[in-house]
N, C-alpha and C positions, 0 to 999 in steps of 0.2 A: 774564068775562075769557077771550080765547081764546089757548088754550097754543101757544105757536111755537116753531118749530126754529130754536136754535139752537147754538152751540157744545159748551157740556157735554152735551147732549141727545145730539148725535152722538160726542162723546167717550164717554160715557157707554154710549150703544148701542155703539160698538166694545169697551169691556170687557166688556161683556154677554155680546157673541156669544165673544168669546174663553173666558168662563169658561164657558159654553154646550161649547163646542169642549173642555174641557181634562175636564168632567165626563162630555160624553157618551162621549170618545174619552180614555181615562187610560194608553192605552199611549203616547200622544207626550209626556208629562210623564219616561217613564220614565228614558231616558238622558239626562236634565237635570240637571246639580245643585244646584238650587236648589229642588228636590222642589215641596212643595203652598204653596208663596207665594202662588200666586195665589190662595188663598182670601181674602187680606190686603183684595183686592181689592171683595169684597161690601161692608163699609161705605164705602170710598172713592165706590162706585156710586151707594150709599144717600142717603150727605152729599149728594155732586153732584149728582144730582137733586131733593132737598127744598133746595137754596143755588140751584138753575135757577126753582125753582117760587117761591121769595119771590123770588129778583130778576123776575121779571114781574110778581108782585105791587106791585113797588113803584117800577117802574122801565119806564112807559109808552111810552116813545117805541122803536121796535125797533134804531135806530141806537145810540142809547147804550148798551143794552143787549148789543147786538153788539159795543159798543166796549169794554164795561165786562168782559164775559164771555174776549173777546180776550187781553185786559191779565191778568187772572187767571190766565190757564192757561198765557200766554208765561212771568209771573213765577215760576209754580208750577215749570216745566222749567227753567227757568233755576237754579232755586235747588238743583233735584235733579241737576245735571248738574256734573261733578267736573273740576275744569278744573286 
């Protein structure tokens, strides 16, 4: 099986580098108030990546995949988003 980029992979790499960003550099967390959240963020990473790795596993074709991956993560913000 070869592993391919897709959505959560790059979602995924952008949380990365952010908590990358917040642990090397903890002085720009400082005047935040929403303190260390983004720790919250390591299993959301975790999940997302082992849920990227069986959906290729099982889920051959790179378009449906791309479609399937899409649909998740529109429905995911959508449901987080306070309207």
């Amino acid at each position: 099986m070869k592993y391919k980029l897709t959505p959560f992979n790059i979602f995924c790499g952008v949380l990365v580098g952010l908590e990358i960003i917040f642990f090397a550099f903890p002085e720009t967390v400082n005047n935040q108030t929403y303190g260390y959240q983004h720790i919250y963020l390591i299993p959301i990473i975790l999940v997302g990546l082992s849920i990227d790795y069986i959906l290729q596993k099982f889920i051959k074709q790179y378009y449906w995949l791309l479609l399937f991956e899409l649909v998740i993560l529109a429905i995911t913000i959508l449901l987080n988003i306070k309207f």
